[in-house]
LOFILUM-786771 format. One line per 5 residues: number of its first residue (from 1); for each residue x, y, z of C-alpha. Coordinates in steps of 0.5 Angstrom, whole numbers, plus 500, padded with zeros to 3 digits. Example, Ala and Ser with C-alpha at 12.3 -4.5 7.8 and 13.67 -1.06 7.14 Angstrom:
<recs>
1> 525 491 516 | 527 498 514
</recs>
This chain:
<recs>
1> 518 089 371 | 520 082 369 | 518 081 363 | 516 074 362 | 511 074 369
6> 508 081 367 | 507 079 359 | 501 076 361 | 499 081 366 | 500 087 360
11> 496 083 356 | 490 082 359 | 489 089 362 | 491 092 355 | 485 086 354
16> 481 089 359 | 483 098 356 | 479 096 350 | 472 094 353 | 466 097 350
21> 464 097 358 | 466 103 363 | 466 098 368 | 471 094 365 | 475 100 361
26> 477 105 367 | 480 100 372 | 484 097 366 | 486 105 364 | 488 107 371
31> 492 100 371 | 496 102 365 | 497 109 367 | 501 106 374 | 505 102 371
36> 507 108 365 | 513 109 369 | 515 101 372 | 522 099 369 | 520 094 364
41> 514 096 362 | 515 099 355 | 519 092 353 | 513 089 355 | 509 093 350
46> 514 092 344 | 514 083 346 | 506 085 345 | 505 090 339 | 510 086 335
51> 507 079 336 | 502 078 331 | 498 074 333 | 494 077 338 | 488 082 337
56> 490 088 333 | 486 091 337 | 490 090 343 | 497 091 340 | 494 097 337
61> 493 100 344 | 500 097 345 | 503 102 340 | 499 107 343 | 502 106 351
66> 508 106 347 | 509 112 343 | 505 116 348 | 512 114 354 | 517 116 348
71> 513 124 350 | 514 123 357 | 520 119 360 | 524 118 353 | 528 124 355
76> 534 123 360 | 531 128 365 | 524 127 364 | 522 125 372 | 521 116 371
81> 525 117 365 | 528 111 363 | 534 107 364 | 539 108 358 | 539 099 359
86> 532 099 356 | 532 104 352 | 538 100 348 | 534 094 348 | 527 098 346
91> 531 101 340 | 534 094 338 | 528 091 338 | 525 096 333 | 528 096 328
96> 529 089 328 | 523 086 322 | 519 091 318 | 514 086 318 | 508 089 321
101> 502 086 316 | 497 091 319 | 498 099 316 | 495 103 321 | 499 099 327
106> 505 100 321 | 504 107 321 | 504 108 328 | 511 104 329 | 514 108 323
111> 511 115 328 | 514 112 335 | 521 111 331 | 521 117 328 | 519 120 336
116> 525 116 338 | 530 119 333 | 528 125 334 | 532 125 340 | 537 120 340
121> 539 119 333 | 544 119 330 | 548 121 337 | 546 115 341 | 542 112 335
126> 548 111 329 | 545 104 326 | 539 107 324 | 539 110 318 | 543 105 315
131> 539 099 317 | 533 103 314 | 538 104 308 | 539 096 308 | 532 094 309
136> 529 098 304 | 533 094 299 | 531 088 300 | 526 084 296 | 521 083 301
141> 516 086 299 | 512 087 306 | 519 088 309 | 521 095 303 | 515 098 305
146> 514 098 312 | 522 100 312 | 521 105 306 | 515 108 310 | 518 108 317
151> 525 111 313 | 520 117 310 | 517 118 317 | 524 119 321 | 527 123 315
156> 520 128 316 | 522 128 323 | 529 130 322 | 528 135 319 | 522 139 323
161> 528 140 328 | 530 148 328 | 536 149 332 | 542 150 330 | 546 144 332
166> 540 139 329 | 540 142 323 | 548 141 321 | 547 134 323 | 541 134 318
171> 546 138 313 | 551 132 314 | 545 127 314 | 543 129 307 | 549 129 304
176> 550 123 306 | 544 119 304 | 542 124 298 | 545 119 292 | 542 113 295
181> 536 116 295 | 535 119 289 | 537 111 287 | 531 108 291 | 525 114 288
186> 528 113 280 | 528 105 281 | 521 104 284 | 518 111 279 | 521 106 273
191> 518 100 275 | 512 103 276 | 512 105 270 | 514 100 266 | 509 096 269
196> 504 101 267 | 505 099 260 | 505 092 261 | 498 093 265 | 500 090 271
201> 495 094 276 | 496 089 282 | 504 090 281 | 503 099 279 | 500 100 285
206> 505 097 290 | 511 100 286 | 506 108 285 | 506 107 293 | 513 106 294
211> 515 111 289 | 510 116 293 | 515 115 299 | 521 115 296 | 519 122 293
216> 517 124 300 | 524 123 302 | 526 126 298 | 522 133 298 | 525 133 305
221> 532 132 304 | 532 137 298 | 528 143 301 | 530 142 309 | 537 138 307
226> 542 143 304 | 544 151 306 | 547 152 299 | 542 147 295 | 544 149 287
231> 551 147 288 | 549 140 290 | 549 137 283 | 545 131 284 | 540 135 287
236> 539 141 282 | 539 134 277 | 534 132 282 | 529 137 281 | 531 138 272
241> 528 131 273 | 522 132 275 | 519 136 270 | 521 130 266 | 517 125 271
246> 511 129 272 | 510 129 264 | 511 121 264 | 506 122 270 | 501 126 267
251> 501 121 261 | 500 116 265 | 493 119 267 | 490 118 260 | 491 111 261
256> 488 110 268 | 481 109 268 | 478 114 273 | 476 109 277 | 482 105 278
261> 485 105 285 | 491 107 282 | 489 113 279 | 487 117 287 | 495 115 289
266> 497 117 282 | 494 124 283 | 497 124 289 | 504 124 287 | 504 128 281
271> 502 133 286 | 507 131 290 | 512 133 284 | 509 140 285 | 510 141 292
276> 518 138 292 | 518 145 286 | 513 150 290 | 516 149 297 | 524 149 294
281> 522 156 291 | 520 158 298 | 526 156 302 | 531 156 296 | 529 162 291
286> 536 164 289 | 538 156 289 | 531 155 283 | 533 160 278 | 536 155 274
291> 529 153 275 | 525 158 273 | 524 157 265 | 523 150 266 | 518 152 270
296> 514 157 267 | 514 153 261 | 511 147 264 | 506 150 268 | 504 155 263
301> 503 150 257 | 499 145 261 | 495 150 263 | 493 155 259 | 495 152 252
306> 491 146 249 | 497 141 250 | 493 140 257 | 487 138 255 | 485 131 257
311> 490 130 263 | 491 136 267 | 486 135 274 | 483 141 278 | 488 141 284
316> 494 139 279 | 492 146 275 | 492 150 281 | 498 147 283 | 501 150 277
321> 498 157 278 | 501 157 284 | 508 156 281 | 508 162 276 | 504 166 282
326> 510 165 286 | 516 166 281 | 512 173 278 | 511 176 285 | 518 172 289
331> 521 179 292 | 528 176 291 | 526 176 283 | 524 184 283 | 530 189 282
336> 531 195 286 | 529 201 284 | 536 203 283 | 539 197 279 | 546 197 282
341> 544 196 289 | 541 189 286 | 544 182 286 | 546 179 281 | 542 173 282
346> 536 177 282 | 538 181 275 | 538 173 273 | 531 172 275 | 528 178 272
351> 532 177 265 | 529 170 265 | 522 172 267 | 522 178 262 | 525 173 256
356> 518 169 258 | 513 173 259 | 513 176 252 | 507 180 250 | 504 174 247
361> 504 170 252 | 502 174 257 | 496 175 252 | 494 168 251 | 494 168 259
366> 490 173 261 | 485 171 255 | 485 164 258 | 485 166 265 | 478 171 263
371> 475 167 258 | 476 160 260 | 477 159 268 | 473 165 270 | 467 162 267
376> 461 159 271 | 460 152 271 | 454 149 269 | 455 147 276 | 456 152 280
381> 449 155 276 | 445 150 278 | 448 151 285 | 447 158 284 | 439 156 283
386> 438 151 289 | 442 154 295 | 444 161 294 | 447 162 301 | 451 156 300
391> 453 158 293 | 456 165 295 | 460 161 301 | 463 157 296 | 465 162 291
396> 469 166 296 | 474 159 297 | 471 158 304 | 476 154 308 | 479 151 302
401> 482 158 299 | 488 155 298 | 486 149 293 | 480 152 291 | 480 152 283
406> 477 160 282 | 480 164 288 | 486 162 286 | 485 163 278 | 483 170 280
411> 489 170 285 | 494 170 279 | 490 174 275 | 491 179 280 | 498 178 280
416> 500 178 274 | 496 184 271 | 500 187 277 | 506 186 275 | 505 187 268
421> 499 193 268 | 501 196 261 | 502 190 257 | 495 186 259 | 491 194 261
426> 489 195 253 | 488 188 252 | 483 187 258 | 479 194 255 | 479 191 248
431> 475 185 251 | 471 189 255 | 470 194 249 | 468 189 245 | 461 188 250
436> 458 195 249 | 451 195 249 | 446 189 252 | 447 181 251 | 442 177 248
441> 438 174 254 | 438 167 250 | 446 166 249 | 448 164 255 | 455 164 253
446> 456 170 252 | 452 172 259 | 457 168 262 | 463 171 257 | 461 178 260
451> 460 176 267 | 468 173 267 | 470 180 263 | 467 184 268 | 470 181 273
456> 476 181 271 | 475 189 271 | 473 189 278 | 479 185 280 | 484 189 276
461> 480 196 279 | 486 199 282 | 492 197 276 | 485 201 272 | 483 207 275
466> 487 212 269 | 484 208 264 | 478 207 264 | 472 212 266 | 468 208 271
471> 463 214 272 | 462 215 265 | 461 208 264 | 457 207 270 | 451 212 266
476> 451 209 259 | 453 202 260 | 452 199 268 | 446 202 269 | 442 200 264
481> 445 193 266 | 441 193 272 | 435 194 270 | 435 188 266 | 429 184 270
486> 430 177 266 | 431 172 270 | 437 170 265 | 440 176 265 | 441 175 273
491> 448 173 273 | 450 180 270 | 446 184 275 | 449 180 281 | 456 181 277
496> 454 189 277 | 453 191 283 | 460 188 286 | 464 191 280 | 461 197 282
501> 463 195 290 | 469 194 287 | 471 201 285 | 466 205 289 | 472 206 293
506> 476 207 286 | 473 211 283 | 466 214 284 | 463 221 283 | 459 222 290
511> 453 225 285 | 452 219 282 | 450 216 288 | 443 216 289 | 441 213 282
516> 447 207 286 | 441 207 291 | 435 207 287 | 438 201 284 | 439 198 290
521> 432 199 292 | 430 197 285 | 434 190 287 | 432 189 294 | 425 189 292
526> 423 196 294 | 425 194 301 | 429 201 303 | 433 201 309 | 436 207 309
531> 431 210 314 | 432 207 320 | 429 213 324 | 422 211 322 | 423 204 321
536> 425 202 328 | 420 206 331 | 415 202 326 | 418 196 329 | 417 198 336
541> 410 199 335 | 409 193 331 | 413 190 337 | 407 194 342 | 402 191 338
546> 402 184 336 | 399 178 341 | 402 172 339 | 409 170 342 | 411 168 335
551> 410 174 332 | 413 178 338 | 420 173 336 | 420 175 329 | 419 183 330
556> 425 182 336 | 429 178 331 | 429 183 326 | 429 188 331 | 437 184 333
561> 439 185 326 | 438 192 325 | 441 194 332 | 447 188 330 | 448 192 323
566> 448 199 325 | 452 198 332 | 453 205 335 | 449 209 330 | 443 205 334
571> 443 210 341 | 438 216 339 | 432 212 337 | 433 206 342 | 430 210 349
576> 423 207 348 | 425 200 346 | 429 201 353 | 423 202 357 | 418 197 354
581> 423 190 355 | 422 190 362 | 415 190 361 | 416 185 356 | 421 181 361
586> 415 181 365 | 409 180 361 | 413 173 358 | 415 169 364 | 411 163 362
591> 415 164 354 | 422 162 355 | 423 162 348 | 421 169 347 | 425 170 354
596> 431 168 349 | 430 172 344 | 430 178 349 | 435 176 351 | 438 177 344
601> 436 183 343 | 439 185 350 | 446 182 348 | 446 187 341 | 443 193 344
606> 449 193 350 | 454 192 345 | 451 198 340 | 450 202 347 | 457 201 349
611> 459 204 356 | 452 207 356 | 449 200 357 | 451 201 364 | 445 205 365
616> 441 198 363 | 444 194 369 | 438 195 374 | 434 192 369 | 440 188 367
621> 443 184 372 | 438 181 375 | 436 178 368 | 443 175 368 | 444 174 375
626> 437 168 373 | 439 166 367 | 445 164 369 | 443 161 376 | 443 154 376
631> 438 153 381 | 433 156 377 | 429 152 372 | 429 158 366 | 436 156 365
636> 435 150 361 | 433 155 356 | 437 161 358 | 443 159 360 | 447 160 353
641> 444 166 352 | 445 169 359 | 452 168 359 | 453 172 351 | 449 178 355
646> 453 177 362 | 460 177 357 | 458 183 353 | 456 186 359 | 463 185 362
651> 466 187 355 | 463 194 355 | 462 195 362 | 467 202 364 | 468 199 372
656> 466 195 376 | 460 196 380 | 457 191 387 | 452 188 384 | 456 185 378
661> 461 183 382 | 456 179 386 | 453 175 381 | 460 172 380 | 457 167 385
666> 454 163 380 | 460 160 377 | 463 155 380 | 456 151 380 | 457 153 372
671> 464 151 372 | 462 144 376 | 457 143 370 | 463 142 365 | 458 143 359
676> 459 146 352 | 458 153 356 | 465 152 358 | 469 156 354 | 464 163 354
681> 465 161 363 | 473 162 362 | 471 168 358 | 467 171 363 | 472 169 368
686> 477 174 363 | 473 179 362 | 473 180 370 | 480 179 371 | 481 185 366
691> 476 189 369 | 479 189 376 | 484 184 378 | 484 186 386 | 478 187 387
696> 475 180 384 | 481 177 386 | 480 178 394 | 475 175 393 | 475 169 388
701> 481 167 388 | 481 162 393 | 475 159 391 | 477 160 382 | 483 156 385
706> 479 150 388 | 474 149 382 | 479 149 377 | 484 144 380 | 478 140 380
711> 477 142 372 | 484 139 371 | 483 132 374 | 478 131 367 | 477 136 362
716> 479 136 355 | 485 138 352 | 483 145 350 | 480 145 356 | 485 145 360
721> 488 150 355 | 483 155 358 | 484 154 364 | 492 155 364 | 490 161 360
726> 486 165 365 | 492 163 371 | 497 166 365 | 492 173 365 | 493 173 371
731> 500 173 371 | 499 179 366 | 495 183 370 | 498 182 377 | 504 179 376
736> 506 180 384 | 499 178 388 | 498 172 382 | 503 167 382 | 501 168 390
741> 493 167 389 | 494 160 384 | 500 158 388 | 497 151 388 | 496 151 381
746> 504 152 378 | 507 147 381 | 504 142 376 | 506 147 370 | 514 146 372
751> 512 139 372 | 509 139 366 | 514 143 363 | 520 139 366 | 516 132 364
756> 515 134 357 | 508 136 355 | 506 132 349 | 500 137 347 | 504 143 344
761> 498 148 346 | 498 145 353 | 506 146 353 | 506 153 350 | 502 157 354
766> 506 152 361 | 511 156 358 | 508 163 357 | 506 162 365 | 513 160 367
771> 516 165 363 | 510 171 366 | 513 168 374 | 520 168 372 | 521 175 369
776> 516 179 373 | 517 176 380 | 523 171 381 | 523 172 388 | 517 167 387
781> 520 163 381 | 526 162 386 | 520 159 391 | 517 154 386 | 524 152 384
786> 525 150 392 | 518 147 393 | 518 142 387 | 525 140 387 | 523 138 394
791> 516 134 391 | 522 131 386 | 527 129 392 | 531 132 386 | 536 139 387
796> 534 145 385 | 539 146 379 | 538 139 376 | 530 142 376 | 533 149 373
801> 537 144 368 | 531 141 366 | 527 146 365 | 531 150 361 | 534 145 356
806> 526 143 355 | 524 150 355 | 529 151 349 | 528 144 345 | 520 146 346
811> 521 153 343 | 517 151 336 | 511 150 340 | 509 156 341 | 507 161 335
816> 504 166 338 | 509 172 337 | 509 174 343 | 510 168 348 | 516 168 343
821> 518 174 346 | 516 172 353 | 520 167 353 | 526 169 350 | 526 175 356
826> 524 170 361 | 531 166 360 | 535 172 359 | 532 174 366 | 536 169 369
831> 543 173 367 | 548 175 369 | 550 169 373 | 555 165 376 | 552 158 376
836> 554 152 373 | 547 150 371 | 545 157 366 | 551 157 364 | 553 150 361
841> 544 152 358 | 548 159 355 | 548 157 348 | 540 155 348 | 539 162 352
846> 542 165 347 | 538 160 340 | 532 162 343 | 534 170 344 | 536 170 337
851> 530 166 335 | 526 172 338 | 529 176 335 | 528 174 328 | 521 174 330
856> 519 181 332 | 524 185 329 | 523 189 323 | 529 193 319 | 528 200 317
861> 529 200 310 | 532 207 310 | 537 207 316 | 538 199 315 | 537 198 323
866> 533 194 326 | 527 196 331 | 522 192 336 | 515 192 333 | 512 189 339
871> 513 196 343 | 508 200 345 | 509 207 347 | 502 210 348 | 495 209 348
876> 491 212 342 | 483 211 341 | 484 207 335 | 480 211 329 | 473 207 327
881> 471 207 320 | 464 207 319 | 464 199 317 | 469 197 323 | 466 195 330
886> 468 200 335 | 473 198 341 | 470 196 348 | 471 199 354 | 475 191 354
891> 479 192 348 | 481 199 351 | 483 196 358 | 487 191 355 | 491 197 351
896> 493 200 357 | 495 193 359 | 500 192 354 | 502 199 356 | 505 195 362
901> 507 190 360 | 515 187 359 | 513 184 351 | 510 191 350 | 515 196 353
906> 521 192 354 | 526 193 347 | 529 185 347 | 534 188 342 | 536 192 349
911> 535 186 355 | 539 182 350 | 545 187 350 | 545 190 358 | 544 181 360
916> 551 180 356 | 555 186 357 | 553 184 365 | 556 177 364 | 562 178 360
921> 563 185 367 | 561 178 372 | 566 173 368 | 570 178 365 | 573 178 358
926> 576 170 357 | 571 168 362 | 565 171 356 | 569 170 350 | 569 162 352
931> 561 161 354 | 560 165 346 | 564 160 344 | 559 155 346 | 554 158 340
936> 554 156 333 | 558 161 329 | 552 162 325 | 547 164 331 | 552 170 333
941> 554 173 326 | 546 174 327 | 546 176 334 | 551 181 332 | 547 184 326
946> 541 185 330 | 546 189 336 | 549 193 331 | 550 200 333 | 549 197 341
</recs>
């Protein structure tokens, strides 16, 4: 692509990609999409996105096409990769103005460089770092902060990278830069600081947002930059000066008005001191010893003595408490029961943590912790009135657990009062002592004085059970307390009844059960639901009884939510209500909202009849086969609820019968649709997939196939992730027959995997199908192999190279333990072997194995050896309590299959011992010892403890 000529051409279709109008836009797209893998192409988006005097707009789009290439052909052996001529052209012309005035473009342009030297920096990058070093020294205000963002954002970059050789590069990068680092973050924190003083707003907050840059350069580099960090002088000098900082900080925040746009990045940045404290105690606990004290003294002075009055902001007060948290609970602080067998690192951390935590500090804290942070707020009292449900939700953290003020007051409340039980026991029942008998109703501070205190009981249960006579103080005190009927007195009646759930499981004479359930019936307003007998028999005859439709829902609804609550213990009473929903069926033809609430009702009684429901499917399957028939207009209405009942249907069912094999015939008109009903499709198709693999797939696979290469041409990412999902459940259940019926499908998988996957989700369950074809049916992986390789014009060890060599570099992609595994025993299938290929792969073979390893073995604590936690030896009926969901007739299947399963049965400790000693007979001794001289030194010291014994 020559670049004068196509710069105009680019520019208009990049012009024409953000049109509002589809006419218009996806010609331009599918242009764009041809010209990815043109030489030239990306030299052409860098002369665009870099001139700024063309619409943001398109140069954002630009930027975009630009970093998007970086994922699929940056890599040497990606397909269309590019040539290294224009690659060193492209990392020439990045780094060459830090000038971009718009933020967001600037963001992406510091991301597509940091995407960049995650691959080639500093090998075939080195002029990186120091051009970064250089520009953010220049006076250049635009120009400091563009390169002080675009330097924080490669230095995140690289030290996300995990394996060994990369982390060892990252070591010499940091020790490297560290001392210029630190230089950069303590000139900009006293600039801004200064001109804090001075009043100069303007000024304050372009020198706060450089300070917060440079402090998030170096939290990386502190935590993810040394092996050993507390021999590093600078950096312990680092981290001492922290706690000095965040006091000029959080002074500082006395003087800026609340509404100033400095104060949010100055949140921001105190908080960001915290994290560089808490997430150097995760990695480093023995390195932040010296730490400790400092610590302990900040947080607790801040947040539980008045020297914190004024400054200190809801997220800053968790973040503190987090801290004592993980130092009084880090397990590299706790002594072992014999002394002798402990390290001298940790008898320094404890001697330290017992000199802090005297008897009145540990008062004061338990005290504040109750009598201040426990409280309800005005707020939340007022909440509580205009929306309970929502109040309950917030109360419990909701998604937010982690910053939520309350869950995490009573978190450390927990903690501490058990790690330090006999010290904080009697001040906690001096406290509860003191509010024997009933509360005035008008003093509200004391109502809520008493609800903190007894929650603070109920939390503590546990560490209480030999101190205090729950029964007998149940009698006398908390029963009286419940019958309190003002409306005031309503906090202490809520907080009762959950004290007396909290120790109900602790301690609670059975005989004193049923005063407990006569207070309950008095609290729900003589609603009594312990008879389910004669009350689902009243139900039905009110069901029976009622005329109108609406009514008939409303009784049906209730009807649902008994059978939901009571799952099993519904199978005595539900005959009658079995033989009358047909009737209704029929009767309520012209209703399909009453239509959808049988089919509720339907979904909770399959689901409490389990295996028995199989009993209903005369009744059943023809309800499912009309609600989910696309041709039938009912389905407007019928469908969603129609596909919940076909599912749990298929979850429950104990075989496979004619009839529910034939209504499969609905879903390609289904998976056509590509509604908001997909996923519960791709669930269904799982189900039967689990249900009996042969039998469905003779006679779907064909068709299943077809309909999802035409999925895959337009869906959505997560999509596409359901899709794979299904072909990978397949593998797993029929790993000979599967790749052969899907054959069409896996050649884009070993592309997508040799190309570079950009998703992560996408790339992790590519790998987990290849890793299910490479390890249960290499004769097929041989012929996949052959067959894209031939598609590619390319060898079928250069595609073998480039699988691999992705595969490993790729490994942090996949979380799920057990495709971790997967892929570690894939890989090592490929051993023993005389090919070059494999062998120049080894050393990533072996990273990988090793980093499976990490993940699923447990050590014996008593024997001091390691064992595989994934295998499984043979299936037991799981024991159901009375609270817990019992297993389907699906859950139950996917038991026996994991019985089956490699992951499950196969010890990778064992494969990983039985594929080297293979190789070293194949190779013989010298030939061996070279190929392991080819691991980091560090990867085998750890293969070789977790072989012990072998």
């Amino acid at each position: 692509m020559d670049l004068n000529s196509a710069s105009t051409v680019v520019l208009q279709v990049l012009t024409q990609a953000t049109s509002q109008d589809t006419a218009v836009l996806k010609p331009a797209e599918e242009q764009l999409k041809q010209w990815e893998t043109q030489p030239g192409f990306y030299s052409v988006l860098l002369n665009i996105f870099t001139n700024h005097t063309l619409d943001v707009n398109v140069r954002w789009l630009a930027v975009l096409y630009f970093k998007n290439g970086i994922d699929r052909y940056w890599r040497r052996v990606a397909p269309h990769a590019l040539s290294e001529e224009e690659k060193t052209t492209l990392r020439a012309g990045l780094i060459t103005n830090f000038n971009e005035p718009v933020n967001q473009i600037a963001t992406q342009i510091s991301v597509l460089i940091a995407k960049v030297a995650r691959v080639d920096c500093p090998r075939q990058w080195p002029e990186l770092i120091p051009t970064l070093l250089e520009s953010v020294k220049v006076q250049d205000d635009l120009r400091q902060h563009r390169a002080l963002l675009t330097f924080y954002h490669v230095t995140k970059t690289l030290a996300s990278k995990r394996l060994a050789a990369d982390r060892k590069l990252f070591y010499d990068l940091a020790s490297g830069i560290y001392s210029f680092a630190c230089s950069l973050w303590n000139h900009h924190t006293d600039t801004f600081l200064r001109q804090v003083c001075t009043g100069d707003e303007a000024a304050a907050t372009n020198s706060l947002e450089r300070t917060l840059l440079s402090l998030k350069v170096l939290r990386k580099l502190t935590v993810h930059g040394f092996v050993e960090p507390h021999w590093n002088v600078e950096v312990m000098g680092f981290l001492h000066a922290v706690f000095e900082r965040l006091k000029q900080f959080l002074e500082c925040s006395r003087t800026v008005r609340a509404e100033n746009v400095c104060r949010d990045r100055l949140e921001k940045t105190i908080i960001l001191f915290t994290k560089v404290l808490l997430d150097f105690l995760d990695q480093h606990p023995f390195s932040f010893i010296p730490l400790i004290q400092k610590s302990l003294e900040f947080a607790v002075t801040y947040v539980f003595t008045e020297a914190g009055e004024g400054i200190v902001f809801e997220r800053f007060i968790v973040q503190c408490m987090n801290l004592i948290k993980m130092i009084v609970k880090n397990y590299a602080y706790k002594p072992s029961k014999n002394i002798e067998d402990s390290s001298p690192e940790t008898l320094e951390a404890h001697k330290i943590k017992t000199a802090f935590f005297t008897y009145p500090t540990l008062m004061e804290i338990c005290r504040r912790l109750v009598t201040h942070y426990f409280l309800l707020t005005k707020e939340e009292l007022a909440m509580w009135e205009e929306d309970p449900e929502g109040f309950t939700v917030e109360e419990t953290g909701g998604d937010s657990w982690k910053y939520s003020l309350r869950p995490c007051t009573e978190v450390l409340f927990i903690d501490i009062f058990h790690e330090y039980n006999q010290t904080l026991t009697p001040v906690l029942l001096e406290m509860v002592h003191n509010l024997q008998g009933s509360t005035n109703i008008e003093d509200t501070g004391a109502i809520l004085i008493k609800d903190a205190v007894y929650n603070a009981v109920g939390l503590a249960a546990y560490e209480l059970f030999d101190s205090v006579d729950f029964d007998q103080w149940f009698k006398n005190q908390l029963l009286a307390e419940l019958q309190v009927s003002h409306n005031r007195y309503k906090p202490i009646r809520r907080r009762v009844i959950w004290l007396i759930g909290q120790w109900i499981s602790v301690k609670f004479k059975s005989d004193l059960r049923p005063m407990l359930y006569e207070a309950i019936r008095n609290l729900l307003q003589d609603q009594d639901l312990v008879f389910l007998e004669s009350m689902f028999t009243l139900l039905f005859q009110l069901l029976q009884e009622v005329n109108q439709c609406d009514t008939k829902m409303h009784v049906l609804h209730v009807l649902s939510c008994v059978i939901e609550r009571v799952n099993m213990q519904i199978r005595p009473y539900v005959g009658c209500l079995v033989q009358y929903l047909p009737l209704l069926w029929k009767q309520s033809e012209e209703h399909n909202m009453l239509r959808c609430a049988i089919l509720t009702t339907l979904i909770h009684l399959v689901q409490g009849l389990g295996a028995d429901s199989k009993n209903l499917y005369p009744f059943l399957l023809p309800i499912i086969q009309l609600s989910t028939d696309v041709s039938q207009p009912p389905h407007v209405y019928l469908l969603e609820d129609g596909l919940e009942l076909w599912l749990v249907t298929l979850e429950n069912s104990p075989c496979l019968t004619p009839e529910l094999l034939r209504i499969f015939q609905n879903m390609s008109s289904l998976l056509e649709l590509s509604s908001e009903n997909l996923k519960n499709c791709f669930k269904i198709i799982n189900a039967y997939i689990f249900l009996s693999s042969s039998e469905f797939l003779q006679t779907y696979a064909a068709g299943l196939c077809r309909s999802f290469c035409e999925l895959l041409k337009d869906i959505t990412t997560e999509g596409q992730v359901q899709v794979l999902k299904v072909v990978e459940n397949v593998l797993k259940v029929n790993p000979v027959l599967g790749p052969q019926m899907f054959q069409q499908l896996l050649p884009s998988v070993l592309r997508g995997i040799i190309d570079g996957e950009r998703y992560p989700v996408v790339m992790s369950t590519y790998l987990g199908i290849m890793g299910r074809v490479l390890l249960q049916n290499a004769s097929f992986f041989s012929l996949l192999l052959s067959q894209v390789a031939c598609e590619l014009g390319q060898e079928m060890d250069q595609i073998l190279g480039n699988m691999i060599e992705m595969w490993v570099d790729r490994m942090d992609n996949i979380t799920q333990p057990e495709r971790r595994k997967l892929s570690a025993l894939a890989l090592l299938s490929l051993l023993p072997s005389l090919n070059s290929v494999i062998q120049d792969k080894f050393c990533g073979i072996i990273n990988v194995s090793v980093e499976g390893l990490h993940d699923i073995m447990t050590e014996d604590p008593e024997t001091g050896t390691y064992k595989d936690c994934m295998l499984m030896f043979h299936f037991e009926e799981p024991k159901v309590t009375e609270d817990e969901e019992p297993p389907t007739e699906q859950d139950k299947r996917k038991k026996l299959l994991a019985l089956k399963d490699p992951v499950h049965t196969v010890s990778l400790q064992q494969f990983i011992y039985e594929k080297l000693k293979a190789q070293q007979e194949l190779l013989g001794e010298q030939g061996f010892q070279a190929l392991m001289e080819t691991v980091d030194t560090e990867i085998v010291a750890q293969l070789q403890e977790f072989l012990q014994g072998f």
